[in-house]
Every structure is written in structure tokens, then in C-alpha cells.
C-alpha positions in Angstrom: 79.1 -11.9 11.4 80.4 -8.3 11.8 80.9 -6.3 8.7 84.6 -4.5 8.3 82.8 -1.6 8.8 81.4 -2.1 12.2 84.6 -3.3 13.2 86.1 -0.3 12.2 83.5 1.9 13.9 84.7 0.0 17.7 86.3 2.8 19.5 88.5 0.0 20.9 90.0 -0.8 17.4 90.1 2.8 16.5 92.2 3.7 19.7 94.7 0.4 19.0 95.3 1.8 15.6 96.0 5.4 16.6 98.3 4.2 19.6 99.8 1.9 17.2 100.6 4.6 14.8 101.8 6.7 17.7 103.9 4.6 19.4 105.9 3.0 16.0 107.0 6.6 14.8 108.5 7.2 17.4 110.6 4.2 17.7 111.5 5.7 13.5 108.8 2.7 11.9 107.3 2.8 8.7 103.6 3.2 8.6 101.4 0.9 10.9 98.7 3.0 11.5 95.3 3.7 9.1 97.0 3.8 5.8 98.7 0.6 5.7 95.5 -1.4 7.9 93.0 0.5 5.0 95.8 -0.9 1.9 96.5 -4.5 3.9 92.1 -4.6 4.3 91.7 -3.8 0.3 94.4 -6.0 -0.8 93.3 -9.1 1.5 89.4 -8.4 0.3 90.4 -8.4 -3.6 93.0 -11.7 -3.2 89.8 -13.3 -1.5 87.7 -12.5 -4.4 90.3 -12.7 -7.1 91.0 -16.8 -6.1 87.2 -17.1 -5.8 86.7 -17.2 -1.9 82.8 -17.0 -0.5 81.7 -13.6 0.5 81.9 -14.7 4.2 85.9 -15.6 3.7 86.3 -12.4 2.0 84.8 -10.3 4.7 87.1 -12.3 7.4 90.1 -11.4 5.4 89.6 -8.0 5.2 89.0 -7.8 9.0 91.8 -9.6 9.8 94.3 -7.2 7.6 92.5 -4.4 9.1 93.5 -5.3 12.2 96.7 -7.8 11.8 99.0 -5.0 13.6 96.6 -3.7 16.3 99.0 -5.2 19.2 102.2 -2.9 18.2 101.0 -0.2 20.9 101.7 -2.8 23.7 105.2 -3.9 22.3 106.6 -4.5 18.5 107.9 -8.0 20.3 105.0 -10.5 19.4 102.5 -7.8 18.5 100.7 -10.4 16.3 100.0 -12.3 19.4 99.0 -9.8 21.9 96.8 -8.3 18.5 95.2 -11.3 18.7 94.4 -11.6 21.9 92.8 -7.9 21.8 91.1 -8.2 19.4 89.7 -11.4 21.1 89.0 -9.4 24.1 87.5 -6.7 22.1 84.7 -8.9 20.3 84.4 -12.3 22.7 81.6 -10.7 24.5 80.0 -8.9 21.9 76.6 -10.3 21.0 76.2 -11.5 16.7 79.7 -10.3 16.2 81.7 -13.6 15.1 80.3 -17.5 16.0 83.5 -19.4 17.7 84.9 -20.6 14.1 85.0 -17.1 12.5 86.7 -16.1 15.4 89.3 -18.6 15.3 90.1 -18.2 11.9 90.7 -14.1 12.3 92.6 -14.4 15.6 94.6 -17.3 13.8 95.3 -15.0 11.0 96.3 -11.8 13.2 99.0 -14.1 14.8 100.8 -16.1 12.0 101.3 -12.7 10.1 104.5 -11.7 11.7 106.1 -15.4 13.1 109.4 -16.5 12.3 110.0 -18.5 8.7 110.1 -21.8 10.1 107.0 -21.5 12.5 105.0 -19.6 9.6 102.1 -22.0 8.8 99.0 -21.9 6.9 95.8 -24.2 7.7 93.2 -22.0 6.4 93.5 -19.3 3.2 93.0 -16.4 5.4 96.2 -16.3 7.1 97.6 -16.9 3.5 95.9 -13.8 2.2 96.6 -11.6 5.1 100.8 -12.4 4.6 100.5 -11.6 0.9 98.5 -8.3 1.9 101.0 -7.4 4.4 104.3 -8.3 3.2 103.6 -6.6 -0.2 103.1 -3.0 1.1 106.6 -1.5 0.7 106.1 2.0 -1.2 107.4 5.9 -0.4 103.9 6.4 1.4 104.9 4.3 4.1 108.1 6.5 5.1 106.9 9.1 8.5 110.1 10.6 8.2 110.6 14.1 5.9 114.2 15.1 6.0 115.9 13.1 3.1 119.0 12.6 5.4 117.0 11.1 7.9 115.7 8.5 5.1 118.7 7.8 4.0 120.2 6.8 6.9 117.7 4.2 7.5 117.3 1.6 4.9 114.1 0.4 5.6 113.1 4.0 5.3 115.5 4.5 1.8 114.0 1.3 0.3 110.5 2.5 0.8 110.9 5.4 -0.1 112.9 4.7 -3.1 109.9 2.7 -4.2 107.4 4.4 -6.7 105.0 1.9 -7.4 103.8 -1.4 -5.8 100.9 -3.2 -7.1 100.1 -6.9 -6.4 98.1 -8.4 -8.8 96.6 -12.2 -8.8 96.5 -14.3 -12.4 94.0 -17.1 -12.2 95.1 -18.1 -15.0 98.2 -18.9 -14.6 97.9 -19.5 -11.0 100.5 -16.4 -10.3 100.3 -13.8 -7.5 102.5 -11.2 -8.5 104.0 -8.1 -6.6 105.0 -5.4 -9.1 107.4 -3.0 -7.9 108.7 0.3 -9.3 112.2 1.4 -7.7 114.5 4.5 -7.8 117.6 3.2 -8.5 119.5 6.5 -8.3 118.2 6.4 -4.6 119.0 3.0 -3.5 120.1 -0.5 -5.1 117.8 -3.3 -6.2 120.2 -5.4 -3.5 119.2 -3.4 -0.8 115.9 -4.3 -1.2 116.8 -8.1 -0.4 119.0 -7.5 1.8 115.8 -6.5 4.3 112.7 -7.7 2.7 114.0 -11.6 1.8 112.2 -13.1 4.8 109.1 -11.5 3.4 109.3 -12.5 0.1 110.1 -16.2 1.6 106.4 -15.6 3.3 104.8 -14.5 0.2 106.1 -17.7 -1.7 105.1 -19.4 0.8 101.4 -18.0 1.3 100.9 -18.1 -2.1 101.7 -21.6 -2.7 99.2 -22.8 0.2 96.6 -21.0 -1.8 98.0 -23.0 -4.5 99.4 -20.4 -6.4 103.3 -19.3 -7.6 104.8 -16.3 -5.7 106.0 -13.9 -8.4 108.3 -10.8 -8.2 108.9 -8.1 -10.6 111.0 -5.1 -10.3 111.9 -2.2 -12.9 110.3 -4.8 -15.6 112.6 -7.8 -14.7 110.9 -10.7 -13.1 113.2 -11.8 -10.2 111.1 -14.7 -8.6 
């Protein structure tokens, strides 16, 4: 099976990413280009690890965050399927990259990332991890924008960027994944924060409990979930 770095050295993938990147700030996005891929990669490898995953599972998660938003060059509509679908394209034909069942399982978790509540499922732990790895990336680095007015007169942009610190952390323990967040209050309202990011803390819960874990958030030291 290909290695995250070989799939990060396809030209192919390289180009989707940049496009990607391209195309969203200009429609005013948040980040979907290298920084937030590298961060969703990293989180979805250490999740693997963290809830004791084979090396093999680990490797397809990381991929699969890596390359979860690839389609958003083509259209934001249904990017998660048309990422799939390149990414099927890009690596179908290549010889040794992934055997029919590694391929499934990445394309699979490249498309349930970004589905509606009710059609979000989970049948294997890989498109579990790569929700959690998404959905938990909210922090000022993600904001494209400069001019503090234009930030504030966007609240996706004003909630990111009011938020210092995000760290999502898994407890074997106690069977918690948790997603610790730091927020300027000054700069925008803990409320504000729901009022755009409930549907992906409803994936998160949801992700974390087919992995058979509790979906935990805590902001400014209070646990909220």
C-alpha cells in the first residue's frame, strides 16, 4: 500500500489541493488547502494510534484526511463525492498503490466526511477518524482574510478567528475524545460558536461513539458536552 508520502508527492493530488485552496478563497472560505489537509492527516494518524489501530489503518487514515477535501476545486456542492471519485481516478490504475479493500475504505471515508446528519454513517473506524480530524479544526489559522472588518462580518471567519487554541486529545482511559478550545470572548460569543458548528459537533458525537468512545467538548475550561 502507498505511504502518505507518496501520495503526497502525485502531482495530481498536489494540483487538487492548490486549486482547492484557490478556488475556496475566493468564494471568502476558511482554509482547505495544505494547512488544514497536513493538521486533518496528523490528527487522523494520532486518533488511529491513540485507540490502538494497526499501522495499515493508521496509514489509510492519514491518507484519507490528507485528501478528504480534494473535490472542492470542482464544486463545494458534494465535494466529498466528486473527492472520492478523483482520488479513485487518480490511483485505480496505479500499480502496488492500494489492493480493492484499502481502496474502498479511503474512498468511503473521503465521502461520508461532509454528508448530511442523518445520512452520516460509519461501517469502518476510518471514516470515524477522518470526521473527528476534520470537524475539530476550527482555530484563527484557518481565517484567509486580513482586514479585521472583513472577519467580522463573517462569522465563520469571527469564530475562527476568535479561537486561540484547539487541541483534540483522545483518553483511553476513560474512553473520551475531547476537543479543547480556547476562545476570545471579547471578539465573539461562546453562542456563536453553536450557532454554526452544532452539526459538527453532532458528527463528532457521533464518530466518536462508533469508535466506541464519548464525544467531549471543552471551552474556556467549562466542559459543555
Amino acid at each position: 500500500m502507498f505511504s502518505l508520502k507518496e501520495v503526497k508527492a502525485n502531482p495530481y493530488i498536489t494540483e487538487f489541493i492548490q486549486q482547492t485552496e484557490k478556488v475556496l478563497a475566493s468564494l471568502s472560505y476558511t482554509d482547505h488547502g495544505f494547512r488544514h489537509a497536513d493538521l486533518v492527516a496528523r490528527r487522523a494518524r494520532r486518533i488511529a494510534q491513540e485507540i490502538g489501530l494497526n499501522k495499515k489503518d493508521e496509514e489509510m487514515a492519514s491518507i484519507a484526511g490528507y485528501c478528504h477535501d480534494i473535490g472542492n476545486f470542482l464544486s463545494r456542492s458534494f465535494h466529498n463525492y466528486l473527492g472520492a471519485l478523483l482520488f479513485y481516478q487518480t490511483f485505480s490504475k496505479t500499480e502496488g498503490a492500494f489492493d480493492v479493500k484499502e481502496m474502498t475504505t479511503i474512498i468511503q471515508a473521503i465521502s461520508n466526511h461532509d454528508k448530511r446528519v442523518e445520512d452520516m454513517s460509519f461501517v469502518n473506524p476510518i471514516s470515524a477518524i477522518v470526521v473527528l480530524a476534520d470537524k475539530s479544526d476550527v482555530h484563527r489559522s484557518r481565517v484567509i482574510v486580513k482586514e479585521i472588518e472583513e472577519i467580522k462580518a463573517d462569522i465563520h471567519d469571527r469564530v475562527n478567528y476568535a479561537t486561540q487554541m484547539s487541541k483534540l486529545e483522545v483518553d483511553k482511559r476513560k474512553k473520551k475524545i475531547i476537543l479543547t478550545l480556547k476562545i476570545d470572548t471579547n471578539f465573539v460569543p461562546v453562542m456563536e460558536y453553536f450557532e454554526i458548528f452544532t452539526d459538527r459537533m453532532v458528527f463528532c458525537r457521533k464518530a466518536a461513539e462508533s469508535l466506541g468512545y464519548n464525544f467531549s467538548l471543552v471551552i474556556n475550561k467549562f466542559r459543555l458536552l
